[in-house]
C-alpha positions as CSV (number, residue, x, y, z in Angstrom):
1,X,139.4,67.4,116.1
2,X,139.7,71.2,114.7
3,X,142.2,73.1,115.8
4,X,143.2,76.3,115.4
5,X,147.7,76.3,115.6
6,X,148.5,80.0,115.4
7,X,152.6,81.0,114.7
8,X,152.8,84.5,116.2
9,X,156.0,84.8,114.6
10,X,153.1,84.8,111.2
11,X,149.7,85.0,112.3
12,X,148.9,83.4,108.7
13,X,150.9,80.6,109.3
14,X,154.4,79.6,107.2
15,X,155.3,77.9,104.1
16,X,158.9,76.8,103.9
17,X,161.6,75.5,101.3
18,X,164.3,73.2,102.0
19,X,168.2,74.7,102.0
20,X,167.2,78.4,101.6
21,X,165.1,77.7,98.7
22,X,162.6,80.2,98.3
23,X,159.0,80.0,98.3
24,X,156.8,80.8,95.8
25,X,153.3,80.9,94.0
26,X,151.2,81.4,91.3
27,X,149.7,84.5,90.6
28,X,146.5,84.5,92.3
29,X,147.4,81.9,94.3
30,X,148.0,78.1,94.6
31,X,149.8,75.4,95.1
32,X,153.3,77.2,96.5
33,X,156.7,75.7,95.0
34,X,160.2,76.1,95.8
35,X,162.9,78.1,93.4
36,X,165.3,74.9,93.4
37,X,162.9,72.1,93.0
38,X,162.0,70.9,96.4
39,X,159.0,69.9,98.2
40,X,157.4,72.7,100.1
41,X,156.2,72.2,103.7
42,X,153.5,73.8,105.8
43,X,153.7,75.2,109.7
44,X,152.8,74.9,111.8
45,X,152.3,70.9,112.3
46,X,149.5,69.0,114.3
47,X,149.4,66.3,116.2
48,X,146.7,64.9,118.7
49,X,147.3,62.6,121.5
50,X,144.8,60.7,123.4
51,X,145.6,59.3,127.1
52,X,149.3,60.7,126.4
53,X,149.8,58.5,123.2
54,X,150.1,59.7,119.7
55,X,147.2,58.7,117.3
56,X,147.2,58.2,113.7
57,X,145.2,60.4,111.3
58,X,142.6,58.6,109.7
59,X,142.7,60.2,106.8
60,X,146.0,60.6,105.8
61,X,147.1,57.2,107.8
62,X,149.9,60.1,109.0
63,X,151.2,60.5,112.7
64,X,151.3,64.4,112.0
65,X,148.9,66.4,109.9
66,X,151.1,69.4,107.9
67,X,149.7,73.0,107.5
68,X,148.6,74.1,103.8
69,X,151.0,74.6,101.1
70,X,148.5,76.6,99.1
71,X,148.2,80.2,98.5
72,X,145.0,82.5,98.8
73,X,145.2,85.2,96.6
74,X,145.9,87.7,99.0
75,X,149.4,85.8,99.3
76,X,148.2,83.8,102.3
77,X,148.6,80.2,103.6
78,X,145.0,78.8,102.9
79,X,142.9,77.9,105.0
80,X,144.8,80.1,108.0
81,X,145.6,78.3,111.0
82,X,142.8,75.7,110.4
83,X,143.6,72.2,110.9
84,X,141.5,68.7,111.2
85,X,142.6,65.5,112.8
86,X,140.1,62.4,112.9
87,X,140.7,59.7,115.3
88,X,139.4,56.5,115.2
89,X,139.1,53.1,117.5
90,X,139.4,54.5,121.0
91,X,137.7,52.4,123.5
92,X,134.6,53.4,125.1
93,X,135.0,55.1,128.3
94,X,136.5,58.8,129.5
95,X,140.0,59.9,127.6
96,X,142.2,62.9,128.0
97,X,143.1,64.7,124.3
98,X,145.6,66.7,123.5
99,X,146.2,69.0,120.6
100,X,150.2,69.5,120.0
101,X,151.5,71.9,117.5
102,X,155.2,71.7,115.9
103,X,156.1,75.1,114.7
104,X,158.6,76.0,112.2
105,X,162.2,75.6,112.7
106,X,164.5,78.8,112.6
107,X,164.9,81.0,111.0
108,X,161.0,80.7,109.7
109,X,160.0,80.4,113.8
110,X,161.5,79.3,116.3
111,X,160.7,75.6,116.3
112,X,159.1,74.7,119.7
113,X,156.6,72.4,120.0
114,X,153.1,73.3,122.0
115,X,150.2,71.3,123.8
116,X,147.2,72.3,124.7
117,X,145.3,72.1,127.5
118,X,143.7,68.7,128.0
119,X,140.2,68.1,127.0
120,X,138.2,65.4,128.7
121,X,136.3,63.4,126.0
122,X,133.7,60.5,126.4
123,X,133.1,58.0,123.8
124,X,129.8,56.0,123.9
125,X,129.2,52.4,123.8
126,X,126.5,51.1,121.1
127,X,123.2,51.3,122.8
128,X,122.0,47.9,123.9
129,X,118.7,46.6,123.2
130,X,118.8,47.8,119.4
131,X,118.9,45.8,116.4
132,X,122.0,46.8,113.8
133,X,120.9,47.7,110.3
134,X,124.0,47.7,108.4
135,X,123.7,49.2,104.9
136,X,125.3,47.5,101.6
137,X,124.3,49.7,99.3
138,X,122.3,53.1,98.9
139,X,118.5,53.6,100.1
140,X,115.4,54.7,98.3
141,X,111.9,55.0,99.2
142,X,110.8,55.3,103.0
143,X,112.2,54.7,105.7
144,X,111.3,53.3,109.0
145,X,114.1,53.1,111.8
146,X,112.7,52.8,115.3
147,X,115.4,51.1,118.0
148,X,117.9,50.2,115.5
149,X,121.5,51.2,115.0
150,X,122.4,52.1,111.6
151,X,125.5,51.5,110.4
152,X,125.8,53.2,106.8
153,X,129.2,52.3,105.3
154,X,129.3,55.6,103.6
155,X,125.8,55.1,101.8
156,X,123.3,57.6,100.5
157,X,119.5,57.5,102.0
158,X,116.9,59.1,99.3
159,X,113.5,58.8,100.6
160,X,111.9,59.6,97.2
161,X,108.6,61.0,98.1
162,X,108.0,59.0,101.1
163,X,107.4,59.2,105.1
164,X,110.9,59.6,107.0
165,X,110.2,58.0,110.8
166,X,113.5,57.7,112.6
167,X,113.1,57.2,116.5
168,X,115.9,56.1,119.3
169,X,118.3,55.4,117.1
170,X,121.8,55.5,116.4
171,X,122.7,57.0,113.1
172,X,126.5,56.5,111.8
173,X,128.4,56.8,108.5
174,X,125.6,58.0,106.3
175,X,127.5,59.7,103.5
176,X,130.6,61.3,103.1
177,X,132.4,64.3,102.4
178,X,130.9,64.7,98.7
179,X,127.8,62.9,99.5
180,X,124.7,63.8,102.2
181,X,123.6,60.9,104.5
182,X,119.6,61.6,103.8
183,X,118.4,63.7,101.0
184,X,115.6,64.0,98.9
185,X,111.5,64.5,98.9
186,X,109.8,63.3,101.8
187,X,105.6,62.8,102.4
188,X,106.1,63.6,106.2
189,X,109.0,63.3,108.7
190,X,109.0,62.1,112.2
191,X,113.1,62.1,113.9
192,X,112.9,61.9,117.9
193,X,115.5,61.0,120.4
194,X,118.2,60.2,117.6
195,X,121.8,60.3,117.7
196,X,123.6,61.4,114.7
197,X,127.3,60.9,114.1
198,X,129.8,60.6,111.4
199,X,127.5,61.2,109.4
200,X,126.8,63.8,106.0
201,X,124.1,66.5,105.9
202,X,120.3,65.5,105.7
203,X,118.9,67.7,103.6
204,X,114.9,67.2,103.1
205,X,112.2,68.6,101.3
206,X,108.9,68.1,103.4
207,X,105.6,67.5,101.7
208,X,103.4,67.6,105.1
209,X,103.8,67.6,108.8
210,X,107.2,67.4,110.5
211,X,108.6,67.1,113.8
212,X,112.6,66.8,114.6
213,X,112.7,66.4,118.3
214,X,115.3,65.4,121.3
215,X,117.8,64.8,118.8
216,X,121.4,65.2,118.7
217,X,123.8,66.0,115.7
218,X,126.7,65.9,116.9
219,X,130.7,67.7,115.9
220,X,132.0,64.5,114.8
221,X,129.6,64.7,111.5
222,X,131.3,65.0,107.9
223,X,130.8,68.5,107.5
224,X,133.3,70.8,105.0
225,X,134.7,73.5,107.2
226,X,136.2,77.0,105.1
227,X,137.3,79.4,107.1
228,X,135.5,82.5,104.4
229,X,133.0,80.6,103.8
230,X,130.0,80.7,106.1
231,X,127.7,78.8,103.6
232,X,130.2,75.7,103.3
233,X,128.7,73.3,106.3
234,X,125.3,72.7,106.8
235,X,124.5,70.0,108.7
236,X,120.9,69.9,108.4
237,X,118.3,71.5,105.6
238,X,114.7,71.8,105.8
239,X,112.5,72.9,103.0
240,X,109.0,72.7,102.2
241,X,106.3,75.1,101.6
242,X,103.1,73.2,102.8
243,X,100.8,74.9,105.1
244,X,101.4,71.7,107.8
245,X,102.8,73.0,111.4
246,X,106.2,72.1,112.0
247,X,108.3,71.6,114.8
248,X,112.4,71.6,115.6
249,X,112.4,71.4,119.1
250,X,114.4,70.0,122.0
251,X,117.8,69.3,119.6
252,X,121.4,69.6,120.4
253,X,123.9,70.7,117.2
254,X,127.5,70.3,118.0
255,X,128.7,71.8,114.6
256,X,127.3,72.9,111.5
257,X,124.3,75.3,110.3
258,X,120.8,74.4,110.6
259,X,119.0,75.6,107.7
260,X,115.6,76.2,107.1
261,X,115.0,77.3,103.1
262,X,111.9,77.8,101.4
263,X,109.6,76.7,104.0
264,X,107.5,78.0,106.0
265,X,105.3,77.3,109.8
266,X,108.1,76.0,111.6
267,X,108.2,76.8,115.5
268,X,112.2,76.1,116.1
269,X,112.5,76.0,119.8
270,X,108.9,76.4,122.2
271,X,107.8,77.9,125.7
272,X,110.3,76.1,127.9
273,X,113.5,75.0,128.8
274,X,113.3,71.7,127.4
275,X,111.6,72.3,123.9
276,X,114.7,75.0,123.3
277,X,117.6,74.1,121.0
278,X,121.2,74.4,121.5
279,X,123.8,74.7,119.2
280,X,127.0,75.1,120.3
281,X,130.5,74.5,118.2
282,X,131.7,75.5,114.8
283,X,129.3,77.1,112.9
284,X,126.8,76.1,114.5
285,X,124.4,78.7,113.3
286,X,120.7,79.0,112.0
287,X,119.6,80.3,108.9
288,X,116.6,81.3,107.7
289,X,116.6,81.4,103.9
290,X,115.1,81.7,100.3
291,X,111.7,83.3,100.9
292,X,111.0,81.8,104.7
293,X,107.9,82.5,106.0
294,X,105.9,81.8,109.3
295,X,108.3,80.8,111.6
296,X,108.9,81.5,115.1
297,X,112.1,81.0,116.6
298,X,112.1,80.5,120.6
299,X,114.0,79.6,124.0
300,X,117.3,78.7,121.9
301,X,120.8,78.6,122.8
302,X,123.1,79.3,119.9
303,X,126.9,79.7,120.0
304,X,129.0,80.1,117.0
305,X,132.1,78.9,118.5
306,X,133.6,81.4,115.7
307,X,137.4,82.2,115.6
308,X,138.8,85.5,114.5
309,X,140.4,84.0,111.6
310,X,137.6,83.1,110.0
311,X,136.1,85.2,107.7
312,X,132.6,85.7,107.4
313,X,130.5,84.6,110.6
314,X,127.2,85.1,110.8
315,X,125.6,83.5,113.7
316,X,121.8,83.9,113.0
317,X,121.2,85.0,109.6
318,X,118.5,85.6,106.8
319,X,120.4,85.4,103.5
320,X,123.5,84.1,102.5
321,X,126.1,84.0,99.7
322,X,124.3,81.4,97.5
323,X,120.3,82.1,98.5
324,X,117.9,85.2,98.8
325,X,116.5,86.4,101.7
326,X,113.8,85.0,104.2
327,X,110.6,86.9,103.0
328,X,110.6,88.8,106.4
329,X,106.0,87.7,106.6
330,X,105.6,86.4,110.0
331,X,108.9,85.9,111.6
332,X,109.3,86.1,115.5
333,X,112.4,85.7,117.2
334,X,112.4,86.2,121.1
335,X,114.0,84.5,124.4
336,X,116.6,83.1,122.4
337,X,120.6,83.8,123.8
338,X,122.9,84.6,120.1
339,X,126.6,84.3,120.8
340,X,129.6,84.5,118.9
341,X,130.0,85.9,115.3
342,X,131.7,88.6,113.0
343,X,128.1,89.6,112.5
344,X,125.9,87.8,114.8
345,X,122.3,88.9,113.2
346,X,122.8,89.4,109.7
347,X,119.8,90.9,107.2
348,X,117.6,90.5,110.5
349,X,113.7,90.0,109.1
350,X,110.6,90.3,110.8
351,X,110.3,91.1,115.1
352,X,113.4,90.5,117.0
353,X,112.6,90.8,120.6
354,X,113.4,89.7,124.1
355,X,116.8,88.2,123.2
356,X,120.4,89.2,124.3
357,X,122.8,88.9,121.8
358,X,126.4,88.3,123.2
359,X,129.7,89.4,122.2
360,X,130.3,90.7,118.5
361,X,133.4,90.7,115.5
362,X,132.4,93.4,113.5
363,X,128.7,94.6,114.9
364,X,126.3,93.1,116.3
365,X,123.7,93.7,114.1
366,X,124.0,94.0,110.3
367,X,121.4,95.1,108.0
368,X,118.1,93.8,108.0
369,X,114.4,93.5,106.1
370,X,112.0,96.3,105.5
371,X,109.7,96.6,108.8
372,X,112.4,94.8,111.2
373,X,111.0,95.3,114.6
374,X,113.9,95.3,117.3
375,X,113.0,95.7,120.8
376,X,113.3,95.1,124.3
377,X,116.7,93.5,123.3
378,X,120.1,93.2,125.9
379,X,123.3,93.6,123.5
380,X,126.5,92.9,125.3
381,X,130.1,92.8,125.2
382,X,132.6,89.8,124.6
383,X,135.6,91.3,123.2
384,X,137.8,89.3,120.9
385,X,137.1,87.5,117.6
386,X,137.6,90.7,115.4
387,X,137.3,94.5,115.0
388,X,134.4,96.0,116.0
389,X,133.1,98.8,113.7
390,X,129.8,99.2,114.9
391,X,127.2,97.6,117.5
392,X,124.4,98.1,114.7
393,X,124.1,99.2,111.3
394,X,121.7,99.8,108.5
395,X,123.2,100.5,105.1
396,X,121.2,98.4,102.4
397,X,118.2,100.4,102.1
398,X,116.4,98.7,104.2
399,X,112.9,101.7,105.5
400,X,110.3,101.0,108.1
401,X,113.3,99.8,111.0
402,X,111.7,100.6,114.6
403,X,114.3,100.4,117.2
404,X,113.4,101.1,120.7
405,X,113.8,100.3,124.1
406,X,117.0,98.2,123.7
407,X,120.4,98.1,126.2
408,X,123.2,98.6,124.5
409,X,126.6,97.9,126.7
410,X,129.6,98.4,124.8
411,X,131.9,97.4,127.7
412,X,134.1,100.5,128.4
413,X,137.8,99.3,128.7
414,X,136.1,95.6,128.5
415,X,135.2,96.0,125.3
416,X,136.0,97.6,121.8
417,X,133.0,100.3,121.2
418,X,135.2,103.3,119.8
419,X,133.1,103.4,116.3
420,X,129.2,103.9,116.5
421,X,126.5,102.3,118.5
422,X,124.0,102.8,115.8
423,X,125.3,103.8,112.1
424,X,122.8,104.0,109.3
425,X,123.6,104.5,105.9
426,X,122.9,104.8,102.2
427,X,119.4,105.3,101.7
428,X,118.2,102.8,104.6
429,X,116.0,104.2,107.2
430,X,114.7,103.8,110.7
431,X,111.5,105.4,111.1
432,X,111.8,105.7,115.0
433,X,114.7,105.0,117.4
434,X,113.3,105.9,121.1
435,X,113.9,104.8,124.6
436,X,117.1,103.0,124.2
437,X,119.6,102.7,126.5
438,X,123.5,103.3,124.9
439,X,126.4,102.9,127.0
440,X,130.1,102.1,127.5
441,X,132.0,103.3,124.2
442,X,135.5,103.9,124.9
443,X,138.3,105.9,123.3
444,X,140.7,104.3,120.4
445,X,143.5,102.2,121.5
446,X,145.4,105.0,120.0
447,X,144.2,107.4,122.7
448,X,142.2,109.3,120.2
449,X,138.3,110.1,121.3
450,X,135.5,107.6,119.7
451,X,133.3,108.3,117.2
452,X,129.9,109.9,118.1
453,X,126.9,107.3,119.1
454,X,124.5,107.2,116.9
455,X,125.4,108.4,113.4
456,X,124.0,109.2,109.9
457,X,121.9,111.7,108.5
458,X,118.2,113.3,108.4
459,X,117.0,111.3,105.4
460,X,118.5,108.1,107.8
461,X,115.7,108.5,110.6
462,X,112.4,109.7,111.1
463,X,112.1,110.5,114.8
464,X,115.1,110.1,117.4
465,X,113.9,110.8,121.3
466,X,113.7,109.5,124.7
467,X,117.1,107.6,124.5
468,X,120.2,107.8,127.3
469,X,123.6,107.7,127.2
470,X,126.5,106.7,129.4
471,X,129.8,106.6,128.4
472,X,132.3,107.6,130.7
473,X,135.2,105.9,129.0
474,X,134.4,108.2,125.9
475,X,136.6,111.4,126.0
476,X,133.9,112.7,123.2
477,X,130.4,112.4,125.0
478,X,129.2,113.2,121.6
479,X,125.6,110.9,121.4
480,X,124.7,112.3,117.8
481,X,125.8,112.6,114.6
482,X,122.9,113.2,112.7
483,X,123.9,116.0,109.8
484,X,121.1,118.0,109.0
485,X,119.8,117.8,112.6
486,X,120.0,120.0,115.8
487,X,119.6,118.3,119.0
488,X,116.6,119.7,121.0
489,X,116.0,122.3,118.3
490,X,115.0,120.1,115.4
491,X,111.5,118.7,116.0
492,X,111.5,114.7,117.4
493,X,115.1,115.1,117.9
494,X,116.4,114.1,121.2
495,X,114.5,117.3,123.1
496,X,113.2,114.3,125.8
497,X,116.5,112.4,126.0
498,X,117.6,112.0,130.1
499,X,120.8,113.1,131.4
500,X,122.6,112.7,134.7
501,X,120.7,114.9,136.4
502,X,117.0,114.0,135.2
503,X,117.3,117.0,133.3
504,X,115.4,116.3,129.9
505,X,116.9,117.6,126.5
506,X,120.1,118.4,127.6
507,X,122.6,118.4,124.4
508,X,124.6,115.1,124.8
509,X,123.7,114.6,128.0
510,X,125.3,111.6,130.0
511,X,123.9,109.7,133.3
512,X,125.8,110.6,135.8
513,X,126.1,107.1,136.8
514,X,125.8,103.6,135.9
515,X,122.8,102.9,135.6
516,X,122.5,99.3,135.7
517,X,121.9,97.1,138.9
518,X,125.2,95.1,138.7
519,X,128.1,94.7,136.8
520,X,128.1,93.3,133.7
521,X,129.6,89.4,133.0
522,X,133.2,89.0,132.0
523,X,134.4,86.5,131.2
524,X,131.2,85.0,130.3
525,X,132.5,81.6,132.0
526,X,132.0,83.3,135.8
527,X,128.7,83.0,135.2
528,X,127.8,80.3,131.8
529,X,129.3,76.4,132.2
530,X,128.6,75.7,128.2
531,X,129.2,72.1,129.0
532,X,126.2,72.8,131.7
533,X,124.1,74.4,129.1
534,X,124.8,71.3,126.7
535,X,124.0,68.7,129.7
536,X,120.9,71.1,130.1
537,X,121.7,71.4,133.7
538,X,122.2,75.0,133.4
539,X,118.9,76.5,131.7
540,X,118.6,79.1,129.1
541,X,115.6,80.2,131.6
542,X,118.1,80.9,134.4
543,X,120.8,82.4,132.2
544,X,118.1,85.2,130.5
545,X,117.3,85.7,134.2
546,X,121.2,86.5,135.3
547,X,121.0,89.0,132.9
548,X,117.8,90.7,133.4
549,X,119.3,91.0,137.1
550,X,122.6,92.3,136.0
551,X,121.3,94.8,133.5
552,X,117.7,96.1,135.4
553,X,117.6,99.5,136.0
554,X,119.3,101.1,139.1
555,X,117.3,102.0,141.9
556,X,118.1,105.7,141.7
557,X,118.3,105.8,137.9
558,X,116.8,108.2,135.6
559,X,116.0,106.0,133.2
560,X,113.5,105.1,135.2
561,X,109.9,106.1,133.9
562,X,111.7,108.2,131.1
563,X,110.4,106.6,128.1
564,X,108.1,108.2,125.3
565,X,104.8,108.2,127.0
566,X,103.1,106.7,123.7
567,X,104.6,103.5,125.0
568,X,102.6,103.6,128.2
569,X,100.8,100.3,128.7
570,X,97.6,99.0,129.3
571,X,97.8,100.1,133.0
572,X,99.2,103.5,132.2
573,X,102.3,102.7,133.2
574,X,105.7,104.9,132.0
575,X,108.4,102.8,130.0
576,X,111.9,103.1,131.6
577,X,114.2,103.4,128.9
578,X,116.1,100.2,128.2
579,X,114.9,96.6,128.0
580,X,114.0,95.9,131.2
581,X,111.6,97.9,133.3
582,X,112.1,98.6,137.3
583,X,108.3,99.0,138.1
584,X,106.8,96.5,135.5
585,X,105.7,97.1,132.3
586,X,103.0,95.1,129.7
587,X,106.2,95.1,127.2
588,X,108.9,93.8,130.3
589,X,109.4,90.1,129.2
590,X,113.3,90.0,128.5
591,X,114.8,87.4,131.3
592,X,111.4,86.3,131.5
593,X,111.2,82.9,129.5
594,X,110.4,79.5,131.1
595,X,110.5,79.5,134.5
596,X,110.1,83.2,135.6
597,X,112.5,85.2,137.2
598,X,110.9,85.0,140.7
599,X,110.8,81.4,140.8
600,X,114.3,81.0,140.2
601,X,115.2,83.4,142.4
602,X,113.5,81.7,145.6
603,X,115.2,78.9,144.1
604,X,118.5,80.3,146.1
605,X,119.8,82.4,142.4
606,X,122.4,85.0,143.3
607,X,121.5,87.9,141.5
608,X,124.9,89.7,141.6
């Protein structure tokens, strides 16, 4: 169990000393100590209970797990508010758990004790019908486990150079906290319909063809969690630079990253429901790393289960603290729902379309490769997590960004959109940012007006038209901040933007009405049961297509048919500006993936 026991008497959480001792540490941080000698202790305290009875911790053989008594150097209990609890030896069948927290007593807090709300957990029996390989010792050379149940006492697996096959199978207690389960060079790999738990990283390096299917890694693997670190817990790593297809598809990650690094023709994901990937749980994130080529990332379901007091979350990301970037050759990423993150796409590389990206800590979209394509994209609200500072922003120097026909809702009073929609900086540059659709920013919880739209200067953009704004919560209607620029004067700037009236060019002109068919999802839970989506009883298919319902076009809208006429398709018809289209449109796919919208519609689908 992780667990997040938050003191709001110190959001950081509290390091105490016995008889009005006082507390202190070394410069820089560490290990705290107390002015007369005595032991310090760390609040708040955890405890987990399972069918109403106190377990014992594992790995500390202790009834209650303390909080730190370490220092970060910012004079801060480290990690903040992050605890772990493992529990071992409950029966199979259905429990109820229980997290309780002991806080400090006075004067430090005010020493109550908390529980939270019960979670129902299910723990398997050992398939039947499999024979147990129990390992003694640790593994080289291939490996070949079809119907087994592997029990690994904390051993290493090194295929050195040969084939990997691993197929309906139970995998337990590969590795440990130091140690990965499977690492190493392998000829070829072939894992399907494979359970993985308690068990290290695999980490592979793929000579020729590989295929990791209807597999499940689940949150009870040895992973490392650090709050600032996003790099500290992958739970799987591909690599390889072979020209072989590849294929991760159909897989359920209950924690950790997924890594792909160096490698290159991997489809992660496929055309339907069932060949998508969820991950869903503490970072569980995807990265595409070190040079990545030729892949194409579809129909996923990814939710960094990230908490505001961690640092540092990037949900789907192209570089990281201790890699380079993905070489941005050949990347597609479309259908595919992000949620959750300070930054949820992070250095974005190649063409990012047909996605919806929910909920944001800092901005929704940070940096990306030379040439990033983003279109026909649905960015919305989910406030919480962090503070916002802007829904997208180019600052690294990144040139050749097109950004166009994308719905940007920033949630009005449901949200935190006060800062920029679209900031770009430095010497980054988007050569043209047309037909999107920006609305909902909101004043400062201060009461002073937000910041201006879209913001940065003529040597930031190339051409800027055909977008809309609506923004009613916004005491500034200001849609610009381009310095150098004059709206409607300055050629390719904003002279064929919409306003409420149909009106083209009209200096920050604002819709005079909402333009989207229904209202927009908050809480997410009124319409998304995650345990559904796990289960895959509830479809990313059907999800895309709420949304695409929620955020179409009004009926009356003029939006509608208002986009840059070089978009028009191969019928002639107008682009509406946003990323879905009333009348059809060649480009119109968002909400379209899997099953199409129609067909789960005459299924009975509410679309309000």
């Amino acid at each position: 169990m992780f667990a997040d026991l938050f003191d709001s008497n110190n959001g950081h959480g509290i390091i105490a000393c016995p008889g009005g001792q006082t507390v202190g540490n070394p410069p820089g941080g560490g290990q705290a100590t107390c002015s007369g000698g005595g032991t310090p202790t760390g609040w708040p305290q955890m405890q987990v209970l399972v069918d109403g009875v106190v377990q014992t911790d594992s790995v500390t053989g202790q009834l209650t797990v303390p909080g730190t008594t370490v220092f970060n150097a910012q004079m801060n209990p480290d990690p903040i508010d992050f605890y772990r609890f493992s529990v071992t030896g409950i029966a199979p069948g259905v429990h109820q758990m229980r997290v309780r927290g002991h806080y400090a007593p006075p004067p430090d807090s005010d020493g109550s004790t908390l529980d939270s709300a019960s979670i129902t957990i299910t723990v398997d029996p050992l398939p039947s019908g499999h024979a147990v390989l129990e390992l003694g010792a640790d593994v080289s050379g291939a490996i070949d486990w079809q119907d087994r149940i592997v029990i690994g006492h904390g051993h290493h697996v090194d295929p050195a150079g040969a084939a990997v096959v691993i197929r309906n199978s139970l995998v337990t207690g590969l590795g440990n906290d130091a140690t990965p389960g499977i690492a190493g060079a392998a000829a070829s790999v072939d894992i399907e319909r494979t359970v993985f738990e308690a068990t290290a990283a695999l980490d592979l390096t793929i000579a020729g063809t590989a295929l990791v299917r209807d597999s499940e890694f689940r949150a009870n693997n040895l992973l490392r969690f650090d709050a600032s670190d996003p790099d500290a817990s992958p739970i799987v790593t591909l690599r390889g630079n072979g020209s072989a297809q590849k294929t991760f598809q159909g897989n359920r990650i209950g924690a950790g990253r997924l890594v792909f690094s160096n490698t290159r023709h991997w489809l992660i994901g496929g055309d339907g429901n069932a060949q998508g990937n969820i991950l869903i749980g503490p970072r569980a994130t995807m990265y595409l790393v070190d040079g990545s080529s030729d892949m194409v990332v579809r129909g996923n379901y990814d939710h960094h289960n990230y908490r505001g007091g961690w640092s540092q979350g990037f949900n789907l990301a192209f570089t990281c603290n201790e890699c380079s970037g993905a070489s941005g050759s050949g990347i597609l990423i479309e259908h595919n729902l992000i949620r959750g993150g300070s930054w949820p796409l992070q250095d974005l590389a190649g063409e990012f379309r047909y996605n919806l990206v929910y909920g944001y800590g800092h901005t929704w979209l940070r940096s990306a490769n030379d040439g990033a394509s983003i279109h026909h994209n649905v960015f919305a609200p989910e406030k919480g997590g962090g503070d916002l500072n802007q829904g997208v922003w180019f600052y690294g120097g990144e040139t050749g960004i097109a950004l166009y026909n994308n719905t940007f809702d920033g949630g009005g009073p449901h949200g935190d959109f006060a800062g920029p929609t679209i900031e770009v900086d430095n010497a980054s540059r988007v050569t043209g940012l047309r037909n999107n659709l920006v609305t909902y920013s909101r004043d400062y919880d201060n009461g002073s007006p937000g910041l201006a739209r879209i913001v940065g200067t003529s040597a930031n953009f190339g051409s800027v038209d055909y977008n809309a704004f609506h923004s009613p919560d916004n005491s500034t209607h200001d849609n610009y901040a381009i310095t150098g620029w004059t709206e409607g004067a300055t050629p390719g700037f904003a002279a064929h933007d919409v306003s409420g009236t149909g009106a083209i060019g009209v200096r920050d002109g604002q819709l005079a009405a909402d333009p989207f068919s229904g209202a927009r999802v908050d809480p997410y839970e009124s319409l998304v049961d995650e345990s559904a989506v796990w289960q895959r009883t509830q479809t990313l298919s059907s999800i895309l297509a709420a949304f695409r319902a929620r955020y179409a076009p009004a009926a009356t809208s003029p939006i509608i048919d208002a986009g840059d006429p070089a978009d028009n398709d191969s019928h002639g018809r107008r682009a509406d500006i946003g990323a879905i289209d009333a009348d059809g449109h060649d480009a119109d796919l968002f909400g379209r993936f899997g099953l199409t919208g129609d067909a789960i519609f005459a299924n009975g689908f509410d679309a309000a």
